[in-house]
N, CA and C atoms as an extended XYZ file, in Angstrom:
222
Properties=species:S:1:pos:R:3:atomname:S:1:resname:S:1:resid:I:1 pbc="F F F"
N        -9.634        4.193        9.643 N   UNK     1
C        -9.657        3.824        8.239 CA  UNK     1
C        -8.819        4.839        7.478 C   UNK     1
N        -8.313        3.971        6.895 N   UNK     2
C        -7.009        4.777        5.884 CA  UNK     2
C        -7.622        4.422        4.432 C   UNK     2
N        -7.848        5.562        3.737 N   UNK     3
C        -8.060        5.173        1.901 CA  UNK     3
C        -6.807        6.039        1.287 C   UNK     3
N        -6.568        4.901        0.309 N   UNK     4
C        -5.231        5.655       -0.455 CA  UNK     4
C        -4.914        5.477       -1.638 C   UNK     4
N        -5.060        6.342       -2.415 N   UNK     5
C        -4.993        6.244       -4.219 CA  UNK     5
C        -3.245        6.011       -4.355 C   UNK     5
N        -3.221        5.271       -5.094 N   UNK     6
C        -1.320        5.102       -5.381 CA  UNK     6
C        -1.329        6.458       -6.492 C   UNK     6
N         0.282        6.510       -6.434 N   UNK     7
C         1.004        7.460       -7.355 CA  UNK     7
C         0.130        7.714       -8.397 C   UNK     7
N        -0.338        8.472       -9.228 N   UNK     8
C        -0.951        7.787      -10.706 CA  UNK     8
C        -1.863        7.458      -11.234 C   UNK     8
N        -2.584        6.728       -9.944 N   UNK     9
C        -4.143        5.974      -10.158 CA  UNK     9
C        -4.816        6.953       -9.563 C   UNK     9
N        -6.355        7.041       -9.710 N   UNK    10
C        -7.568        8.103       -9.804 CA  UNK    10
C        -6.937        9.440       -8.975 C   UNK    10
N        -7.277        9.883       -7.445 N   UNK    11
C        -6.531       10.929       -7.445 CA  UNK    11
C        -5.387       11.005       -6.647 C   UNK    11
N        -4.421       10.159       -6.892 N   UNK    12
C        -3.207        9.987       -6.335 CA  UNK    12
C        -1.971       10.697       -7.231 C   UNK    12
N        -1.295       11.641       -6.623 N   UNK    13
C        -0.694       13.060       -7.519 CA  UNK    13
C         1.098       12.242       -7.327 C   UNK    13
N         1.333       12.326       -8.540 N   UNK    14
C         2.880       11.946       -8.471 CA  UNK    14
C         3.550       13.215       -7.856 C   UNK    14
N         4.428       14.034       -7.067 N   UNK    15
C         4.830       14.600       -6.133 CA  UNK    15
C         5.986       15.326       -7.272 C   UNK    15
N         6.874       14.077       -7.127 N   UNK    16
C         8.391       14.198       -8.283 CA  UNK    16
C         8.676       12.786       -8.823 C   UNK    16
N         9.729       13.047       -9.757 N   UNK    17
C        10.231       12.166      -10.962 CA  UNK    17
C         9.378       11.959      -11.888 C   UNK    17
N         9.781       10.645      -12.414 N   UNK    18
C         8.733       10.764      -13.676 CA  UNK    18
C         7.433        9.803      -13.775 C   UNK    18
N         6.685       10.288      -14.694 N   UNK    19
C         5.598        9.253      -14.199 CA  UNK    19
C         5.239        7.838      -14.322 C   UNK    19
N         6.091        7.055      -14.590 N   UNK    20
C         6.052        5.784      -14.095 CA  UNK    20
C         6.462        5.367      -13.139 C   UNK    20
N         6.062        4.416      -11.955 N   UNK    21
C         6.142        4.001      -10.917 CA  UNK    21
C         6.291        3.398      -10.684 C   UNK    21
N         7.585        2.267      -10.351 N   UNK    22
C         7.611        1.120      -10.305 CA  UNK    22
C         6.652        0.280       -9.448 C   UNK    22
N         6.570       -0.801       -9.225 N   UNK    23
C         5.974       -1.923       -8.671 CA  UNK    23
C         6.763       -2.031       -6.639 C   UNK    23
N         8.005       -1.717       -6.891 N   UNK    24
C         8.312       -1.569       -5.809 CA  UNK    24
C         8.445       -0.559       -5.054 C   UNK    24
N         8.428        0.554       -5.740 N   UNK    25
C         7.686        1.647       -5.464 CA  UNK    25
C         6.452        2.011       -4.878 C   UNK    25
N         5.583        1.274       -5.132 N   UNK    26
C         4.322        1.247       -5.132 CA  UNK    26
C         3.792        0.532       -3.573 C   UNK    26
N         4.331       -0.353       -3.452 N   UNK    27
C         4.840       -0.878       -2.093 CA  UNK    27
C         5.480       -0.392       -1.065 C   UNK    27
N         6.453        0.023       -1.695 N   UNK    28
C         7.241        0.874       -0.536 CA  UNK    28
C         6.258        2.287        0.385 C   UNK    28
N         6.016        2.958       -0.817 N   UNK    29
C         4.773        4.238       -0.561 CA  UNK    29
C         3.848        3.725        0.386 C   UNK    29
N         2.950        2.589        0.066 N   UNK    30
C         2.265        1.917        1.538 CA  UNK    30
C         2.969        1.554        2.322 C   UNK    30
N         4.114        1.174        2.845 N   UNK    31
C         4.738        0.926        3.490 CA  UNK    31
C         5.514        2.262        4.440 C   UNK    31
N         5.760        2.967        3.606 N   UNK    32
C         5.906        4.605        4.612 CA  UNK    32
C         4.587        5.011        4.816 C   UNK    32
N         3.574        4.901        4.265 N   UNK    33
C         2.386        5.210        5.158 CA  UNK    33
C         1.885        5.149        6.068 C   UNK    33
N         1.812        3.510        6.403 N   UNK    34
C         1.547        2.710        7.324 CA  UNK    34
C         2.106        3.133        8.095 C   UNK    34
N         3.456        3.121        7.808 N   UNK    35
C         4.698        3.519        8.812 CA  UNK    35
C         4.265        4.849        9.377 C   UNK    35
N         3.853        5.945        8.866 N   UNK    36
C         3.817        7.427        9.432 CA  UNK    36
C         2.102        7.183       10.309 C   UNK    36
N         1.269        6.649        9.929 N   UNK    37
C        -0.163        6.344       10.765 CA  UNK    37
C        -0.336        5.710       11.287 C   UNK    37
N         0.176        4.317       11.721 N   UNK    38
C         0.019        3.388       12.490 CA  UNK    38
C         1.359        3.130       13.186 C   UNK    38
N         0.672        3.212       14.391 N   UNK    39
C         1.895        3.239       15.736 CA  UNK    39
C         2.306        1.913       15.531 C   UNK    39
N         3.665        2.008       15.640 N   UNK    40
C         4.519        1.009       15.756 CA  UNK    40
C         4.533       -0.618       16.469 C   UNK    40
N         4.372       -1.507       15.702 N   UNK    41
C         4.029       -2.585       16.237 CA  UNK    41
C         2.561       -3.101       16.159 C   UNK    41
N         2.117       -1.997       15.755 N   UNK    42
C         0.297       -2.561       15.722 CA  UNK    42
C        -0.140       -2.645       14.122 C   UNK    42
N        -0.254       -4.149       14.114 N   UNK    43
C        -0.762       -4.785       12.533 CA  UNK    43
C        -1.726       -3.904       12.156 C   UNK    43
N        -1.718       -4.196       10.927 N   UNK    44
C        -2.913       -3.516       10.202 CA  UNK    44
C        -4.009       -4.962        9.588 C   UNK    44
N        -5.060       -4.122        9.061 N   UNK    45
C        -6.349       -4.680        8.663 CA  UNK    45
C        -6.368       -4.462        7.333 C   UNK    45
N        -5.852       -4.833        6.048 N   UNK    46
C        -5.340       -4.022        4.707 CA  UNK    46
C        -6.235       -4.873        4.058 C   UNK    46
N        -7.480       -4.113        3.212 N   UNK    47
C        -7.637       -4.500        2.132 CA  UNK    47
C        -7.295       -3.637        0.820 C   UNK    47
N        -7.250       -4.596       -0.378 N   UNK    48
C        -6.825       -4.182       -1.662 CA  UNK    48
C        -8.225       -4.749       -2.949 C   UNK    48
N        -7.929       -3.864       -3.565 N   UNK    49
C        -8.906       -3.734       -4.432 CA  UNK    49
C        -8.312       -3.677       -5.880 C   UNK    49
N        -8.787       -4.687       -6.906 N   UNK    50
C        -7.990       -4.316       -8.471 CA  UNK    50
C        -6.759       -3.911       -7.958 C   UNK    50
N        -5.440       -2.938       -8.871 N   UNK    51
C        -4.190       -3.570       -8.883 CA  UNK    51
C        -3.685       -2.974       -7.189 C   UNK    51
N        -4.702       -2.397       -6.542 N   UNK    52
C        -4.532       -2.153       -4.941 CA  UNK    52
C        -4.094       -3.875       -4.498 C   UNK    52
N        -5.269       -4.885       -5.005 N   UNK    53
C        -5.025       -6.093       -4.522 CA  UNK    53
C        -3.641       -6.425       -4.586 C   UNK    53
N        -2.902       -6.403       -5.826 N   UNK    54
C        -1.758       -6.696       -5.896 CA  UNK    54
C        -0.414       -5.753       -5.292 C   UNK    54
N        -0.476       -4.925       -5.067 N   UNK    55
C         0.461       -4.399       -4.196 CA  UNK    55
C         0.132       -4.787       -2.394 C   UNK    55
N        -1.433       -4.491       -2.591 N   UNK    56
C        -1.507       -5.361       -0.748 CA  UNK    56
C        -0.862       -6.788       -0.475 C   UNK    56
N        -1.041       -7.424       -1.679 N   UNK    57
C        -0.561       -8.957       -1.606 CA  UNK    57
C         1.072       -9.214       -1.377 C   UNK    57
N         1.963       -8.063       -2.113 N   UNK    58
C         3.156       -8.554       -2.041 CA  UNK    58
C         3.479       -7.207       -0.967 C   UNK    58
N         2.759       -6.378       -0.476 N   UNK    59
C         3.120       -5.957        0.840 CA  UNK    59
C         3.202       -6.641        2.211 C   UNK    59
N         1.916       -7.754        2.157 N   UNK    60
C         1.869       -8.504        3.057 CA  UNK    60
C         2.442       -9.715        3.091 C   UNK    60
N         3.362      -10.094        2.048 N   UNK    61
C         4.509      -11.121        1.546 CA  UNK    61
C         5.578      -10.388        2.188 C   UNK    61
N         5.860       -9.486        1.917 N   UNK    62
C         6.725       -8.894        2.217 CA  UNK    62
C         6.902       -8.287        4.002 C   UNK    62
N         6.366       -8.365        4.593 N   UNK    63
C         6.027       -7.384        5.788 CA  UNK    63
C         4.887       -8.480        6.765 C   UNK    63
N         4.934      -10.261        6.704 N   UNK    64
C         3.905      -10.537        6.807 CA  UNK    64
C         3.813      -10.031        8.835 C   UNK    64
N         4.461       -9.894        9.388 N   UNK    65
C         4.305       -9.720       10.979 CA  UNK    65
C         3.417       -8.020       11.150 C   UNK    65
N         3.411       -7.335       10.056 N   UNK    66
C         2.603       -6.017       10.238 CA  UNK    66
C         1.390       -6.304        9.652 C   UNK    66
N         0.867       -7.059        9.334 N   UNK    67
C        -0.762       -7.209        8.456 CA  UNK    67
C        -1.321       -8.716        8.955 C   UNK    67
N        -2.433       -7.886       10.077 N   UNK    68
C        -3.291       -8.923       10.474 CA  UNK    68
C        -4.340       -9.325        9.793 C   UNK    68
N        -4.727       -9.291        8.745 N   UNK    69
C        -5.641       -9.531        8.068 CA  UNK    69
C        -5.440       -8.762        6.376 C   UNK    69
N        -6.071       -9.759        5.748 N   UNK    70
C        -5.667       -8.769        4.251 CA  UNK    70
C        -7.035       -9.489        3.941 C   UNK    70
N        -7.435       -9.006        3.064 N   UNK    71
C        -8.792       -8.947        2.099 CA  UNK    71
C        -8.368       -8.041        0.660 C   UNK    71
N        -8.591       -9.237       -0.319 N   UNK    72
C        -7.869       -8.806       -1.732 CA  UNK    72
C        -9.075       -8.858       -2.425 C   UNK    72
N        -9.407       -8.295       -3.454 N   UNK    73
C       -11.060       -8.159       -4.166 CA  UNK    73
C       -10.396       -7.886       -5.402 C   UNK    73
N       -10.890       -8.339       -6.449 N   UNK    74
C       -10.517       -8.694       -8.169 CA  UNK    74
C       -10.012       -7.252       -8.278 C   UNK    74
């Protein structure tokens, strides 16, 4: 189990630049995550929560052969 605050939201620390974050940004960041913790080729189990839901949703639009399952919650 992986938990992960985005850029910005509760305690997720913007690193560098400035503090707005785009949307594809926001995606991408789970997407090098995934990428650095989960061995290559093996789907993930991603749920999203509030605007988590919406970046899981167009991650797994985006990427649908890496996400075996998604679970999106308001």
């Amino acid at each position: 189990i992986l938990l992960y605050d985005a850029p910005g939201q509760a305690r997720g620390s913007i690193l560098q630049g400035g503090a707005a974050v785009s949307l594809d940004e926001q995606v991408e960041v789970v997407h090098s995550l995934i990428g650095q913790k989960i061995p290559a080729g093996q789907p993930v189990r991603l749920v999203g929560a509030s605007w988590g839901a919406v970046i899981a949703a167009i991650y797994a639009a985006r990427y649908p052969d890496q996400v075996k399952f998604l679970l999106l919650a308001s």
